[in-house]
BAFI-3210 file (N, C-alpha, C; in Angstrom, 3 decimals, decimal comma, padded with zeros to 6 digits):
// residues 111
n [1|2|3|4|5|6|7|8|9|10|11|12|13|14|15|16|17|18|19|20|21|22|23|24|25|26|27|28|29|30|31|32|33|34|35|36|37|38|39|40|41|42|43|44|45|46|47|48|49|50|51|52|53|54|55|56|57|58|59|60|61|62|63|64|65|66|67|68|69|70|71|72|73|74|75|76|77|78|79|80|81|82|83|84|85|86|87|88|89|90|91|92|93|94|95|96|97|98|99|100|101|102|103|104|105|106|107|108|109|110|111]
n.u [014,264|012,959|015,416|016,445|014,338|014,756|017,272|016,675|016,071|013,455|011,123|011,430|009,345|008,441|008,500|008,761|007,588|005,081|004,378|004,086|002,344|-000,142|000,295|-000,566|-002,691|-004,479|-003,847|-005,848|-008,307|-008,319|-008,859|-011,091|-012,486|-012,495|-013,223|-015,931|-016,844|-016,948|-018,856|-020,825|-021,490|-021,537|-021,355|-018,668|-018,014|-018,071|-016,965|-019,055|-021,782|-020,936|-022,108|-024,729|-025,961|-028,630|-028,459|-028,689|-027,635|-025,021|-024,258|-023,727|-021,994|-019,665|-018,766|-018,148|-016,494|-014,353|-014,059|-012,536|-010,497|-009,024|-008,196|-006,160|-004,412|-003,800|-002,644|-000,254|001,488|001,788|003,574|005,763|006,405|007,064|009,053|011,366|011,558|012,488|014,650|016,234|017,332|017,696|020,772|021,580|021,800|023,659|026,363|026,855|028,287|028,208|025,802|025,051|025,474|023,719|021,513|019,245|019,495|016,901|015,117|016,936|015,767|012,814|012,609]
n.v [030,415|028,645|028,044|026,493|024,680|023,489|022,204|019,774|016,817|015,464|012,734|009,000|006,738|003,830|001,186|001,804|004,370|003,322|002,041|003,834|005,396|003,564|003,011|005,510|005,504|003,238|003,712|006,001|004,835|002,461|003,274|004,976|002,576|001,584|003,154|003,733|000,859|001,296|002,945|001,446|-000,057|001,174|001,002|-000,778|-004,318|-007,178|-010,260|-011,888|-009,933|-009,795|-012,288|-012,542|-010,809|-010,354|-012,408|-011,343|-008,952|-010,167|-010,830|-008,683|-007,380|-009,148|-009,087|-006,530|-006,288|-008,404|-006,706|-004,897|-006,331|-007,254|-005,251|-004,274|-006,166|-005,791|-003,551|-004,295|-005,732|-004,169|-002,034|-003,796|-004,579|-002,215|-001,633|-002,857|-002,236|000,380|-000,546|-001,182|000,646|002,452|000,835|000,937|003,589|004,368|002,360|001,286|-000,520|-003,046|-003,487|-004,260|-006,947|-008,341|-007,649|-008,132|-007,133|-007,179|-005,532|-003,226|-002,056|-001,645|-000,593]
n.w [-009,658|-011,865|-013,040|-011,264|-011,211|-013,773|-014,293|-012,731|-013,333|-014,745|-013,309|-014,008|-015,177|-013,343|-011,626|-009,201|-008,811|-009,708|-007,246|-005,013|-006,053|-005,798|-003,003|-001,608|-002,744|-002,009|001,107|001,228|000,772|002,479|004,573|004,013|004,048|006,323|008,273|007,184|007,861|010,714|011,343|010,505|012,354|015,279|018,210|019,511|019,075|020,793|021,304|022,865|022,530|019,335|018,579|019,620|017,632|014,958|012,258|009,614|009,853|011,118|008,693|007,312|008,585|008,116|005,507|005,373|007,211|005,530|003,070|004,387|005,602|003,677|001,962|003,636|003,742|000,887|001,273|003,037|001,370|-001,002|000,760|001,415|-001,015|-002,231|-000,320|-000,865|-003,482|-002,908|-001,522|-003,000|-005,177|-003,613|-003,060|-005,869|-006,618|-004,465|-004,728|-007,831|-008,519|-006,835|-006,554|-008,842|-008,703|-007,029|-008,297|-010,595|-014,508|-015,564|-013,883|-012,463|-014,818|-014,662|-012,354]
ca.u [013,533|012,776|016,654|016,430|013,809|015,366|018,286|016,309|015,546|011,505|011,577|011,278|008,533|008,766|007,895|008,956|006,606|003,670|004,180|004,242|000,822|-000,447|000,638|-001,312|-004,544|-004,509|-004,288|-006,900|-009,076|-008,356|-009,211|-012,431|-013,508|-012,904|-014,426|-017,632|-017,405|-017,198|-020,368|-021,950|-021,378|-021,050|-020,807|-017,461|-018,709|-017,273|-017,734|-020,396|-021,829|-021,680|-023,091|-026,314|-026,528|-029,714|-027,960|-028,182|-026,208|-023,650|-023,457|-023,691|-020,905|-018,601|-018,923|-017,867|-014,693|-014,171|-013,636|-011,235|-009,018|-008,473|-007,333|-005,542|-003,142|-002,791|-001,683|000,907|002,257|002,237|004,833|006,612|006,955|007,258|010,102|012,029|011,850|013,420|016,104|017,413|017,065|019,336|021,657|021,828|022,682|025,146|027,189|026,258|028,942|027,991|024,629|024,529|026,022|022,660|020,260|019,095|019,467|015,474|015,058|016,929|015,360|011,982|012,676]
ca.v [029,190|028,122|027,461|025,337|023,459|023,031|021,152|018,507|015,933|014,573|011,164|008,256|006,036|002,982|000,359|002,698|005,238|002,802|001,633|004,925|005,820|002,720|003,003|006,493|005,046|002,410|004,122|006,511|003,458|001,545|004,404|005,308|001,806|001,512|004,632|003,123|000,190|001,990|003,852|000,561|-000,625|002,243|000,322|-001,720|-005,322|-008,038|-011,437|-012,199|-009,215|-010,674|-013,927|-011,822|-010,176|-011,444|-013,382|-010,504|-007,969|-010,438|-010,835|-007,311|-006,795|-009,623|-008,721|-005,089|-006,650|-009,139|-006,071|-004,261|-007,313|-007,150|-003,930|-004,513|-007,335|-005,166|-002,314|-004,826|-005,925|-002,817|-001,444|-004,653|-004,585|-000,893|-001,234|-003,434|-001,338|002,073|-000,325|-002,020|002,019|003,415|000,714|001,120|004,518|004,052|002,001|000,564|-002,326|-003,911|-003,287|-005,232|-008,367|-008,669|-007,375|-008,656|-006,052|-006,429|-005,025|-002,236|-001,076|-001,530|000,370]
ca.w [-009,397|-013,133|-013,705|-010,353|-011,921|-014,993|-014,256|-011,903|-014,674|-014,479|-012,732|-014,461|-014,699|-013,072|-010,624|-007,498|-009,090|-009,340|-005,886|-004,351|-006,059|-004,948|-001,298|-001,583|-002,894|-000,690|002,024|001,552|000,705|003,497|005,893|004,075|004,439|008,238|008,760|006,775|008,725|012,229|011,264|010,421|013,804|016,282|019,467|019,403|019,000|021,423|020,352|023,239|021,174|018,187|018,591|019,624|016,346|013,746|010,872|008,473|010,662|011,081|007,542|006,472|009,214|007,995|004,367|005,204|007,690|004,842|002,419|004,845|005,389|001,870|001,493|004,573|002,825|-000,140|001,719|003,296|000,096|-001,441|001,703|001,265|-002,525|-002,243|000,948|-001,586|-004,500|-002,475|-000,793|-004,566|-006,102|-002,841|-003,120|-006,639|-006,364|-003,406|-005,035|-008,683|-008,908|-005,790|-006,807|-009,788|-008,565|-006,600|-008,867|-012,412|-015,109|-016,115|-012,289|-013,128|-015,818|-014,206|-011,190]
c.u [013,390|014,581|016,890|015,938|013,845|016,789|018,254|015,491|014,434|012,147|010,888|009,990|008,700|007,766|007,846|007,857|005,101|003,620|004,089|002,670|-000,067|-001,016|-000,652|-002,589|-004,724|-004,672|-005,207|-008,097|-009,427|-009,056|-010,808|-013,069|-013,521|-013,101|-016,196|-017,716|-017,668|-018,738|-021,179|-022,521|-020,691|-020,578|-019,536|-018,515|-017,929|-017,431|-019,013|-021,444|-022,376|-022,174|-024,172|-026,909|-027,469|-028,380|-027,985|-027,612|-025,047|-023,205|-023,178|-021,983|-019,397|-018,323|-017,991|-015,887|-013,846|-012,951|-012,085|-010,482|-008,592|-007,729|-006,307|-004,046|-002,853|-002,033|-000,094|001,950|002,952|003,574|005,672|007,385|007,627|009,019|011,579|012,884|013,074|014,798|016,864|017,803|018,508|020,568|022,468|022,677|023,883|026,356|026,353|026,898|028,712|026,738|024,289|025,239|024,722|021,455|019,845|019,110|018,125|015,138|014,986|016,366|013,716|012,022|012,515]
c.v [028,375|027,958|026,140|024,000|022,614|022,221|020,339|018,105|015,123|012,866|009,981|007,125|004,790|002,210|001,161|003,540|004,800|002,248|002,664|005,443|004,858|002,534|004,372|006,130|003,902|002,758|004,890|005,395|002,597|002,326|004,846|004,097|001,140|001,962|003,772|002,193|000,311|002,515|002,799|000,028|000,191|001,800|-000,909|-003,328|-006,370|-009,056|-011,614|-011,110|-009,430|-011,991|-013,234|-011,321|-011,252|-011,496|-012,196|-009,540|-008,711|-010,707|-009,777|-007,074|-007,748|-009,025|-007,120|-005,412|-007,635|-007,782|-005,323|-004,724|-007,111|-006,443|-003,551|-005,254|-006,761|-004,696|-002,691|-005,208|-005,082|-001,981|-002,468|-004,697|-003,120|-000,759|-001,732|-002,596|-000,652|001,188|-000,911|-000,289|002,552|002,470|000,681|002,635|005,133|003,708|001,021|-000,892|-002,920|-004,170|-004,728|-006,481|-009,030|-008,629|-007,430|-006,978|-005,565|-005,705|-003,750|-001,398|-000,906|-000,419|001,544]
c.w [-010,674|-013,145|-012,875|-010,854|-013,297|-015,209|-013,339|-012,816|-013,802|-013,962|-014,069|-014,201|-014,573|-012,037|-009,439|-007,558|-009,050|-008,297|-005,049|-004,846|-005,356|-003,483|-001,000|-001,785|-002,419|000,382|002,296|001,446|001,889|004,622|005,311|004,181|005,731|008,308|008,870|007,716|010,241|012,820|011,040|011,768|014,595|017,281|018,948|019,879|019,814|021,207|021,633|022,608|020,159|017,784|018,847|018,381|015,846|012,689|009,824|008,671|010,462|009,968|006,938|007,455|008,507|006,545|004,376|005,968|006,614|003,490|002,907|005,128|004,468|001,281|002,918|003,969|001,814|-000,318|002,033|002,105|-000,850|-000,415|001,366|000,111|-002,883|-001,720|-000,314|-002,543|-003,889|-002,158|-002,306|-005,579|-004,660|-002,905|-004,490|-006,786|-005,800|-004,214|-006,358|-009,007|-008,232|-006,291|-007,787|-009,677|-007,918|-007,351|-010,294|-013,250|-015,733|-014,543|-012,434|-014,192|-015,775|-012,959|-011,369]
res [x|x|x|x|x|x|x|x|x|x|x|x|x|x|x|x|x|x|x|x|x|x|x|x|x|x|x|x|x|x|x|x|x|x|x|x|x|x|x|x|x|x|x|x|x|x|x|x|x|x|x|x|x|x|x|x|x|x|x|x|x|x|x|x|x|x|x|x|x|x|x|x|x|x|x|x|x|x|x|x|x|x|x|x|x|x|x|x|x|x|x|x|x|x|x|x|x|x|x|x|x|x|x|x|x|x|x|x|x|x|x]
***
């Protein structure tokens, strides 16, 4: 096993690498703060619903959906910027001359 792991060279640090942690702490993030907000508001809220709420429920509630949009759109960006990354890294690998007719050489050396 140690010889196995000795001739699979450590990965490189890069953009793919900080988008992949990212994606990971993001998603636990995102999920512990819909959780929280589930528990703020147990009963599913319908808008006739929430027009009933007092004025400082509905702000404590938007404030909390406000936060989880947020990390909602990051998450998206992060898969997007992420999806990018993996497909310019496999077609790099695939084939590198095709590769670099598409892809700047600071790219590469970020990736």
């Amino acid at each position: 096993m140690g010889k196995l792991l000795a001739t699979v060279p450590p990965p490189k640090f890069g953009l793919l690498y900080i988008m992949l942690w990212l994606l990971g702490g993001l998603t636990i993030w995102y999920y512990l703060a819909s959780e929280n907000l589930k528990l703020l508001h147990t009963d599913e809220l319908k808008p006739k619903q929430f027009a009933n709420l007092p004025a400082e429920e509905k702000a404590i509630f938007l404030a909390s959906a406000r936060h989880v949009e947020k990390l909602r759109l990051a998450l998206i960006a992060c898969v997007v910027i992420g999806g990018y990354a993996f497909a310019a890294v496999f077609l790099h690998d695939k084939n590198p001359t095709y590769a670099n007719h598409f892809l700047a050489p600071w790219l590469l050396r970020i990736l």
